[in-house]
Backbone as CSV, one residue per row, in Angstrom:
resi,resn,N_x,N_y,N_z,CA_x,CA_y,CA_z,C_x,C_y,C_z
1,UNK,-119.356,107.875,-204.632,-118.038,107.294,-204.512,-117.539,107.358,-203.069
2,UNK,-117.836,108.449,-202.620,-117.501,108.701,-201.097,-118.213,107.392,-199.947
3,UNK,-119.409,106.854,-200.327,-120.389,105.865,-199.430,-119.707,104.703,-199.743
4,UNK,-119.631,104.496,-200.987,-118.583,103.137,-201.298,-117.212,102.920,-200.321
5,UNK,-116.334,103.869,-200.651,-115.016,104.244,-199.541,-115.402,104.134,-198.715
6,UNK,-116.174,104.665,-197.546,-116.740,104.284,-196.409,-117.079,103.380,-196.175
7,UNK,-117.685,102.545,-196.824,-118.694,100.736,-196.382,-117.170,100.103,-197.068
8,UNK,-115.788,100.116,-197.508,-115.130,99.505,-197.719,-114.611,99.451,-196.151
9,UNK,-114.183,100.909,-195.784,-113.270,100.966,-194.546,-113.783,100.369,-193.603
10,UNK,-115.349,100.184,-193.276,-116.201,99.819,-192.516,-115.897,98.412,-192.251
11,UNK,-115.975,97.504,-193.667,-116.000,96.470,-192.962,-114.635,95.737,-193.147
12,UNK,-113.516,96.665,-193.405,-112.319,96.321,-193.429,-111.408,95.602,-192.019
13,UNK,-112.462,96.426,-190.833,-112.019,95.721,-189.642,-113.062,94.565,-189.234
14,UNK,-113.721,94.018,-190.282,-114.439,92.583,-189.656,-114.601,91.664,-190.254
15,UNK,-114.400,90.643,-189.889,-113.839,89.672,-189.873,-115.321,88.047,-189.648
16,UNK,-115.102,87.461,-190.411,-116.476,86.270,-189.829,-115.645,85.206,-189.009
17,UNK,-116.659,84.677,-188.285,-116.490,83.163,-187.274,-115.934,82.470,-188.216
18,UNK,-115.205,81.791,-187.944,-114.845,80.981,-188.433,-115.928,79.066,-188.271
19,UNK,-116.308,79.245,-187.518,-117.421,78.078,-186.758,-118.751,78.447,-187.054
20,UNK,-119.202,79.820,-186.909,-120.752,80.362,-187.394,-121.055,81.026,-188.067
21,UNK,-119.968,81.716,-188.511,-120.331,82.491,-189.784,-120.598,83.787,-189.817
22,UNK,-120.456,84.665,-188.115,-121.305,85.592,-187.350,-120.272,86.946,-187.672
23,UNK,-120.850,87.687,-188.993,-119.358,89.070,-188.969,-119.556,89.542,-187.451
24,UNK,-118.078,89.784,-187.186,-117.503,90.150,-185.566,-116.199,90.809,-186.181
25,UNK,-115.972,92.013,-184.630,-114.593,92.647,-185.118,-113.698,91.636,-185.096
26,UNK,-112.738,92.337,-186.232,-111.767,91.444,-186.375,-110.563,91.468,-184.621
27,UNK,-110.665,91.911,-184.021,-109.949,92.240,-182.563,-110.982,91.672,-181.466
28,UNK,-112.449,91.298,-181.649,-112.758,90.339,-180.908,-112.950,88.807,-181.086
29,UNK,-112.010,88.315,-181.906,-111.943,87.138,-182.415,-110.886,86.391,-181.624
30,UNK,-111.022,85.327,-181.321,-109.854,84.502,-180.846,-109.163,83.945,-181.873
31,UNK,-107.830,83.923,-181.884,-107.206,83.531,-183.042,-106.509,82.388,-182.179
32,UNK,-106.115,81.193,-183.346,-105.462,80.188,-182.977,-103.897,80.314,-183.010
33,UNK,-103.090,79.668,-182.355,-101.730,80.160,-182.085,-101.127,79.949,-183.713
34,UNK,-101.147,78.840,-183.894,-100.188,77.748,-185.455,-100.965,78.433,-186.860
35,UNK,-102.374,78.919,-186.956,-102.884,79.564,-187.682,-104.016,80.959,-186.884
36,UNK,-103.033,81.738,-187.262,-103.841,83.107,-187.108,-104.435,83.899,-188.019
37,UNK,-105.012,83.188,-189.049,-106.281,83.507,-190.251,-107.293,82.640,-189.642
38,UNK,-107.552,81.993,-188.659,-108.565,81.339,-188.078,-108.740,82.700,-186.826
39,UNK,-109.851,82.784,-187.281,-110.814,83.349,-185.947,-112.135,82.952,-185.157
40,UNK,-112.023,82.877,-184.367,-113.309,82.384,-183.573,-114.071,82.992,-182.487
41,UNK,-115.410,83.455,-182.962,-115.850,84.700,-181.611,-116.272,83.819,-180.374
42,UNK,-116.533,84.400,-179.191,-116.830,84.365,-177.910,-117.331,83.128,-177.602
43,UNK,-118.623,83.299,-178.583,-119.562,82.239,-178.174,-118.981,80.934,-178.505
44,UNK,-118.620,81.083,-180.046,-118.436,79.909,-180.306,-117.174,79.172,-179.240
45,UNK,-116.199,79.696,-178.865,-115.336,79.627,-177.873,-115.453,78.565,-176.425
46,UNK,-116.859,79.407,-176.009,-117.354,78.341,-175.230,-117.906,77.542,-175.194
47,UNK,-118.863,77.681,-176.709,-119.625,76.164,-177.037,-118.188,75.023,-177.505
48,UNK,-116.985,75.449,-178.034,-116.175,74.577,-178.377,-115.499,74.237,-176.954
49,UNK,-115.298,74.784,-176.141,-114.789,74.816,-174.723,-115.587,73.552,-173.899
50,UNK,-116.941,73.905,-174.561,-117.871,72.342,-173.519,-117.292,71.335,-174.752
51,UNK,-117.814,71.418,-175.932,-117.239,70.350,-176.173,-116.153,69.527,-176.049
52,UNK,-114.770,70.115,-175.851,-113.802,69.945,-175.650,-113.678,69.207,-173.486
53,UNK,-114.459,69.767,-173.058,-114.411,69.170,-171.866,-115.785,67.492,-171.970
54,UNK,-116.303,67.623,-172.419,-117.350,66.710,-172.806,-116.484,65.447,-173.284
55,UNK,-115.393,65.121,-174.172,-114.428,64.673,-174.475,-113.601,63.756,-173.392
56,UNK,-113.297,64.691,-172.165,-112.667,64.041,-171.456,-113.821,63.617,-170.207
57,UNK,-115.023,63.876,-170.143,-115.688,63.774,-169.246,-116.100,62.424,-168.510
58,UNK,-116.039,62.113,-167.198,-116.857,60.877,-166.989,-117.860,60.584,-167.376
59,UNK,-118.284,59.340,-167.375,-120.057,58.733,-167.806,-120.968,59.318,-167.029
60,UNK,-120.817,59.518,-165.750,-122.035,60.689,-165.095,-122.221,62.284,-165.495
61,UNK,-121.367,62.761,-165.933,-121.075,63.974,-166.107,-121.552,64.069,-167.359
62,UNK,-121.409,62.663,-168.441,-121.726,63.070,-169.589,-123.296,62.673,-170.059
63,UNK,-123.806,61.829,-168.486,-124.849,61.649,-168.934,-125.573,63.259,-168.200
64,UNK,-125.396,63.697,-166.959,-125.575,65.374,-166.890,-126.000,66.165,-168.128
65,UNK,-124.239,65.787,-168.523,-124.443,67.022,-170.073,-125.639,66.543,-171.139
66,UNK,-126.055,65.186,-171.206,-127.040,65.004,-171.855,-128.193,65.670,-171.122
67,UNK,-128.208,65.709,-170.133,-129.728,65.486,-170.037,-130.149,67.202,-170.192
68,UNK,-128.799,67.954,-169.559,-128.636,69.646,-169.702,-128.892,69.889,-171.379
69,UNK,-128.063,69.030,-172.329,-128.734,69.690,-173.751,-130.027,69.614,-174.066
70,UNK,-130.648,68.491,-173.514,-132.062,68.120,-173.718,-132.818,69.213,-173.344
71,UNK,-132.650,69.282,-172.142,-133.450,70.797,-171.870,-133.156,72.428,-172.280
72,UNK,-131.842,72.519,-172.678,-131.746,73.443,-173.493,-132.099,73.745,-174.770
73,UNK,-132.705,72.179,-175.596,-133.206,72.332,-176.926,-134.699,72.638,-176.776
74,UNK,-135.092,72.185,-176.130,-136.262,72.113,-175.287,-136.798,73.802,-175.255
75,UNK,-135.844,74.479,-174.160,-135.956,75.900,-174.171,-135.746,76.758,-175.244
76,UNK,-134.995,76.367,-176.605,-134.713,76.906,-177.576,-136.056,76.949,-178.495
77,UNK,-136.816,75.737,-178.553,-137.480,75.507,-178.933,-138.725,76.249,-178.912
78,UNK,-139.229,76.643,-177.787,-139.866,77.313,-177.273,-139.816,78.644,-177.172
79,UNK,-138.420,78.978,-177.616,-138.015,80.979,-177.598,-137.870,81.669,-176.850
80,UNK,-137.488,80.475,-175.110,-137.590,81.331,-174.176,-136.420,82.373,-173.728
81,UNK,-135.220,82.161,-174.616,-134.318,83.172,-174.314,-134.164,84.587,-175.308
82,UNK,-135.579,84.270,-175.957,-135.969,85.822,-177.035,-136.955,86.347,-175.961
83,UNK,-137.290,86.212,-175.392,-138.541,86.594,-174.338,-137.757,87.555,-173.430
84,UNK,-138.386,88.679,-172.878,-137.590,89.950,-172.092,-137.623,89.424,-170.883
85,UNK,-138.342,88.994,-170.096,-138.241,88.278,-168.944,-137.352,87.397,-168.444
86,UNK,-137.308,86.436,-169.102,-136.549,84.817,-168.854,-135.249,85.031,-169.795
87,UNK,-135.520,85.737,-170.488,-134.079,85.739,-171.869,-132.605,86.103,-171.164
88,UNK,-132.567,86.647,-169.879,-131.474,87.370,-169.283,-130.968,86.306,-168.029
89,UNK,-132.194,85.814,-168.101,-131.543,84.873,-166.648,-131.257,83.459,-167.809
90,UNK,-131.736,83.651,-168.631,-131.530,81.646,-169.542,-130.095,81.672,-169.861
91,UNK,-129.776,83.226,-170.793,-128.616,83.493,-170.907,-127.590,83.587,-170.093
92,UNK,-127.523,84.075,-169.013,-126.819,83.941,-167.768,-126.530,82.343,-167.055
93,UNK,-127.859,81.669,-167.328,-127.567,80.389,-166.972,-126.684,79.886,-167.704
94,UNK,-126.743,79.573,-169.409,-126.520,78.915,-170.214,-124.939,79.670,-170.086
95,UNK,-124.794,80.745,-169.790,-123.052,80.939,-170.273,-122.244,80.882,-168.773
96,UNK,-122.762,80.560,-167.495,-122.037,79.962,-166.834,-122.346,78.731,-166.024
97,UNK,-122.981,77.905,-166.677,-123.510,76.666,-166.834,-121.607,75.888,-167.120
98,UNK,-121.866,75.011,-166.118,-120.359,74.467,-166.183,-120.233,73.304,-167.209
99,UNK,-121.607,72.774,-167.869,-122.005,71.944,-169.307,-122.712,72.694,-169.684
């Protein structure tokens, strides 16, 4: 009875994505101003952040951002950001990658 009480309290502070589905604390979630039962973690944040600039983007910029997803599916594909080597710099690219 005591392990039960515990794995209640446990996951009493977490909370899922609202966009991926990813349990995250409920205090690292971005909440929306008009509804704050919407939460949204980090990542998804900035993948909605490009999209949201992608939107207003010029035709060069958006052909850029094409050609940048292409090669990021490309690299996904391949597993190179599970790899110990390349996984730290892909990641680093990909999260301040301005598309």
């Amino acid at each position: 009875m005591g392990a039960e009480a515990h794995l209640g309290t446990g996951q009493a502070d977490r909370d899922e994505c609202w966009c991926c589905g990813r349990p995250t604390a409920r205090d690292a979630l971005v909440r929306l101003g008009s509804h704050p039962e919407v939460g949204i973690c980090v990542n998804c944040v900035r993948f909605l952040g490009r999209r949201a600039r992608d939107r207003q983007a010029t035709v060069v910029r958006q052909q850029l951002r094409g050609a940048a997803e292409s090669i990021r599916r490309k690299v996904m594909a391949r597993g190179w950001p599970s790899h110990p080597v390349t996984g730290p710099a892909l990641r680093w690219i990909n999260r301040h990658s301005p598309w």
